[in-house]
C-alpha positions in Angstrom: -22.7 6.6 49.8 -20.6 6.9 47.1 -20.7 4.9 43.6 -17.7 4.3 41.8 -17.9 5.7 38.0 -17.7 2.9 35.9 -15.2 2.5 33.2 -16.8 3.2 29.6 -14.0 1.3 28.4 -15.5 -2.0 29.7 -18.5 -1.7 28.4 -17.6 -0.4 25.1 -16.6 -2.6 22.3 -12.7 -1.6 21.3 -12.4 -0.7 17.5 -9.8 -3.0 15.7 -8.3 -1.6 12.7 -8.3 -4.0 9.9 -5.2 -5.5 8.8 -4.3 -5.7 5.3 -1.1 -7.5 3.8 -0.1 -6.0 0.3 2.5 -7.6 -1.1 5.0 -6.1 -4.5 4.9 -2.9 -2.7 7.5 -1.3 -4.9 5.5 -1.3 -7.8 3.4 0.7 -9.4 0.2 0.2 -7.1 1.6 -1.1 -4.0 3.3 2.8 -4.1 -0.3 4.4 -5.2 -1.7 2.0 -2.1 1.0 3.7 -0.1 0.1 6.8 -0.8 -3.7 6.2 0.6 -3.0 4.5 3.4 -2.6 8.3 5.8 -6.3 8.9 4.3 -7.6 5.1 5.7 -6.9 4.9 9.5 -9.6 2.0 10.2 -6.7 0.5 8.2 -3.3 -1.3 9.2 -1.2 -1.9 6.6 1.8 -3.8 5.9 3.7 -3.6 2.7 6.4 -6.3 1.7 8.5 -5.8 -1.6 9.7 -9.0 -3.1 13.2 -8.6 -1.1 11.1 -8.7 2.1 8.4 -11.7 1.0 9.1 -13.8 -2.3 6.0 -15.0 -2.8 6.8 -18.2 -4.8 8.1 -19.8 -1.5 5.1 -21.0 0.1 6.8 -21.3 3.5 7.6 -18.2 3.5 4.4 -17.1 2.6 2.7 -19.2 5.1 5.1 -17.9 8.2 4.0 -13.9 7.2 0.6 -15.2 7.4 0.8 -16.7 10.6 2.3 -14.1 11.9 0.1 -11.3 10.6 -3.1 -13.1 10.1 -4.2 -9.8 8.0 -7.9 -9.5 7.0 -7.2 -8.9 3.4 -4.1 -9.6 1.1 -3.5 -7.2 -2.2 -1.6 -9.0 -4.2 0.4 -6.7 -6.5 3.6 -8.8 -6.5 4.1 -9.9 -10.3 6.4 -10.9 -13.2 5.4 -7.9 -15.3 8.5 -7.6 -17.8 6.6 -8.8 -20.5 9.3 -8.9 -23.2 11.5 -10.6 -21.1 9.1 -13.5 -19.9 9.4 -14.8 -23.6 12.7 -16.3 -22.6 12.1 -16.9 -19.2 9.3 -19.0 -18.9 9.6 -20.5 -15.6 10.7 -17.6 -14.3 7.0 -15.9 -14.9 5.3 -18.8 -13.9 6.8 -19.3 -10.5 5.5 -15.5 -9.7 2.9 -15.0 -11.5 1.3 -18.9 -11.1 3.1 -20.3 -8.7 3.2 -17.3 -6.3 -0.5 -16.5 -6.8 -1.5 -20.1 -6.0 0.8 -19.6 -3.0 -1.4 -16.4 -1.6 -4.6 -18.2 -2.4 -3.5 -21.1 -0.4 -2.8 -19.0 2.5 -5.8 -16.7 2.8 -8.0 -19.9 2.2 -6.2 -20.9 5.2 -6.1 -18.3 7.1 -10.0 -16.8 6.6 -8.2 -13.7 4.4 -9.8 -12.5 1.6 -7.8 -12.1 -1.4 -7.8 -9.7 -3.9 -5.0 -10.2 -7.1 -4.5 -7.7 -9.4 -4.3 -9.7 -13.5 -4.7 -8.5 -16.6 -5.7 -7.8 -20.2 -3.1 -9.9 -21.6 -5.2 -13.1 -20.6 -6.6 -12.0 -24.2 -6.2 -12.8 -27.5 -6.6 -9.1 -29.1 -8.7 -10.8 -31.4 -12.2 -8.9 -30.7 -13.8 -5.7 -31.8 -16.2 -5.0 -28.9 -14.9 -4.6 -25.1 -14.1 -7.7 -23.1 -16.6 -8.5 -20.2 -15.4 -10.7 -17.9 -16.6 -14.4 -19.6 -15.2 -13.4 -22.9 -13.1 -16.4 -23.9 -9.6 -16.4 -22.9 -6.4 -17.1 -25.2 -3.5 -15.6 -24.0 -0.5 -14.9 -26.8 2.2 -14.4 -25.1 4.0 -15.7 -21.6 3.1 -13.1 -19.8 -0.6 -13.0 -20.2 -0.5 -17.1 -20.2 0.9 -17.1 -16.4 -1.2 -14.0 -15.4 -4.4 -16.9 -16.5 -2.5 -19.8 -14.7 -2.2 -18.0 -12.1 -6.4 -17.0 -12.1 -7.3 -19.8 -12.4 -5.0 -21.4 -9.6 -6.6 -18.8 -6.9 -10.1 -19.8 -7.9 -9.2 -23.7 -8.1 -8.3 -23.3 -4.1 -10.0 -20.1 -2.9 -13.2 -19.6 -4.7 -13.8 -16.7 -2.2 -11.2 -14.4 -3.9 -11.8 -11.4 -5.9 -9.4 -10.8 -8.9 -9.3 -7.5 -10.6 -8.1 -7.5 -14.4 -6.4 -4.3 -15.6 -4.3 -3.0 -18.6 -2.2 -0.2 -19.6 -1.2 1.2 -16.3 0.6 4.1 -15.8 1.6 6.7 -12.5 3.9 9.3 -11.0 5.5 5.7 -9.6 7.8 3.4 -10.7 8.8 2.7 -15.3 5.9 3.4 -17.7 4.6 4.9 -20.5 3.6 8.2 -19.1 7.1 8.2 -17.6 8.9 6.8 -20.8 7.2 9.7 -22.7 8.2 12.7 -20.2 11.8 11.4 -20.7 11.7 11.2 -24.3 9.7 13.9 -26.0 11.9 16.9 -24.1 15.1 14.9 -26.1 13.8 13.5 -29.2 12.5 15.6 -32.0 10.4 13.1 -33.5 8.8 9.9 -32.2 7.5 7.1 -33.7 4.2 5.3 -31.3 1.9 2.6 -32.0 -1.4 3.5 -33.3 -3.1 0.3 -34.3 -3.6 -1.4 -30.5 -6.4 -0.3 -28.7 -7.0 -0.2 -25.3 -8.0 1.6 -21.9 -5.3 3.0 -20.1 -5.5 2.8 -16.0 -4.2 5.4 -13.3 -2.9 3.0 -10.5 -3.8 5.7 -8.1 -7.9 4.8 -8.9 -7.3 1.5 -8.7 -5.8 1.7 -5.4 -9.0 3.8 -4.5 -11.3 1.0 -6.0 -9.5 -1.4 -3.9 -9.5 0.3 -0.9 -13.3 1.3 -1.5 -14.1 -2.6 -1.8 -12.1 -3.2 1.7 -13.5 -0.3 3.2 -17.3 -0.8 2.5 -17.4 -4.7 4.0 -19.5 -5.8 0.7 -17.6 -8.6 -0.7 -18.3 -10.5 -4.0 -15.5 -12.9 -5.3 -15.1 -13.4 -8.9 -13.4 -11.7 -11.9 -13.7 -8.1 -12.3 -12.4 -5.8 -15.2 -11.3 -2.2 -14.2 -9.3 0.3 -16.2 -10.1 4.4 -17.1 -13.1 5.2 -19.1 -12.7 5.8 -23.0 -10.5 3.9 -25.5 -7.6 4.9 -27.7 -4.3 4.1 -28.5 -0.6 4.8 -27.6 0.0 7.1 -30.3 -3.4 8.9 -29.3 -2.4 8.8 -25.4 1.4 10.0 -26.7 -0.6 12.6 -28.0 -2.4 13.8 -25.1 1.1 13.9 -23.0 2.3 16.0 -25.2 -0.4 18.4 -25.4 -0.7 18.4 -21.6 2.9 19.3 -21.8 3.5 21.4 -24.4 6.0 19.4 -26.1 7.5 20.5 -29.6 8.9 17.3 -30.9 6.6 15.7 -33.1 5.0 12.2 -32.3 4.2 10.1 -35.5 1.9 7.0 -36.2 3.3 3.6 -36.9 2.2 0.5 -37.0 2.7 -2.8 -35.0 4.5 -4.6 -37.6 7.1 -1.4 -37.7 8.0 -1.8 -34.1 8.6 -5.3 -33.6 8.8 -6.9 -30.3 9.7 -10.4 -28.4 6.5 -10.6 -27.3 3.6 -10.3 -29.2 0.4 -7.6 -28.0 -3.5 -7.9 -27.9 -4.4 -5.5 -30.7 -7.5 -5.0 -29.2 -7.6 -5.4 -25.0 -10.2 -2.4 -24.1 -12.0 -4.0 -20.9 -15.8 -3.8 -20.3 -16.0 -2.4 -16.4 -19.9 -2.1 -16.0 -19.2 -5.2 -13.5 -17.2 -4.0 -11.1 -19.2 -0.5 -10.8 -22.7 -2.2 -10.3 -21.2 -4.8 -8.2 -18.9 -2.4 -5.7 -20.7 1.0 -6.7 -17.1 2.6 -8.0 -16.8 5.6 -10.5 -15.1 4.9 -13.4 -13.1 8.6 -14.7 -12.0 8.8 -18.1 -8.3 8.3 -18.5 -7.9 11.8 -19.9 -8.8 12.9 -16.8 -6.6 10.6 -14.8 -3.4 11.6 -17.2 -4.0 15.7 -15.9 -3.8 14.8 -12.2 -0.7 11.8 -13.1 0.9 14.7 -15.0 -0.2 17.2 -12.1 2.3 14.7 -9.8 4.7 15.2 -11.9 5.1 19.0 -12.2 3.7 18.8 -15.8 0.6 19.9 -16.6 -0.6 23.2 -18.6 
């Protein structure tokens, strides 16, 4: 008698990939989460730049979702010009509020877990020690106030959702400081930079790995959660670094706040406590001088 072999594919339970939405894909992390995604195949991504899914039209938002039904959504999709929002209010607020309320909404309905990216402008600037997460909150500007609306509009209606406060981001992607300086100090021979705001700046690409490392793992906690690169400093003191990395010759000067006058006003002080979101997801947090050589590395600049 014969036996028929029986298929191992019945009996086996088939491995689904998770799906995760990530929405503002052309900036600065949705391109650093691009650049992961090869290295994550239990993962299937979708990206959508604002073109492809305005988030502040909830039906919109609400057909992708139905659609996809992804597992998690990383919201990166902001109203980040933060000049700029000081004259256009509602602008800001239909993203960075409205938009984020939108997501909630959607995951909450959908069983999606959320993770939104905010920020450190949800501060004053007023303090002298790093912010954990309950330090009060008093926004200055337009930007930072719809960044809070917009927190505490995802934890009004999805109290499951992890958001993840940053500040001073930079990356071999899209307009920022880094990038500002490699245009500038090759064609200037002097520069003026702020030196009396302090802060922690933040390599997108280990954000994107803290992110992903939160998905992949399966622990969740929701709440608020501060990450940035380890050690404080200032612009004029990170200016300083790029050009040393880079072997610049102009010279870079110290000014102060009140000699560079913007719209909007800045947190003099935003440096963001992170012990919370390394005991809580078991992430390594790498000094941002560190970060800068492999940013700079990217960019074909680096001693």
């Amino acid at each position: 008698m014969q036996y028929c072999q029986p298929l191992v594919t019945a009996l086996t339970p088939l491995l689904i990939n998770m799906r995760v939405l990530v929405t503002g894909a052309n900036g600065q992390l949705g391109q650093e989460l691009q650049a992961l995604q090869n290295s994550h195949t239990n993962i299937d991504f979708t990206f959508l730049s604002r073109t492809e899914l305005d988030i502040s039209d909830s039906d919109a938002v609400q057909k992708y979702f139905s659609e996809l039904v992804p597992d998690y959504c990383i919201n990166c999709a902001a109203y980040t010009a933060v000049d700029k929002a000081e004259g256009e209010e509602a602008a800001a607020y239909r993203i960075n509020a409205a938009g984020t309320q939108h997501l909630a909404l959607a995951c909450k309905s959908f069983n999606t877990r959320f993770i939104h990216i905010s920020t450190d402008y949800v501060f004053d600037g007023n303090g002298t020690t790093p912010y954990v997460e309950e330090s009060p909150i008093s926004p200055i500007g337009i930007y930072g106030a719809s960044k809070r609306e917009g927190e505490r509009l995802a934890q009004e209606v999805n109290d499951d959702a992890v958001i993840i406060r940053t500040s001073w981001v930079f990356s071999s992607f899209g307009s920022n400081f880094v990038k500002t300086m490699l245009r500038l100090m090759p064609a200037k021979e002097s520069l003026n930079v702020v030196n009396d705001q302090r802060g922690c700046p933040t390599y997108a690409a280990d954000l994107a790995s803290a992110i992903l490392q939160i998905i992949s793992e399966g622990k969740w906690t929701p709440g608020i959660f501060h990450f940035s690169n380890a050690k404080e400093t200032t612009w004029f003191e990170f200016a300083t670094a790029i050009k040393a990395h880079c072997q610049f010759t102009c010279t870079v000067d110290p000014i102060t706040t009140d000699q560079y006058p913007t719209p909007a006003k800045r947190p003099a002080y935003s440096v963001l406590d992170t012990k919370k979101i390394s005991a809580t997801y078991g992430i390594t947090i790498r000094d941002w001088q560190t970060s800068l050589a492999d940013c700079l590395a990217k960019l074909k600049c680096a001693v």
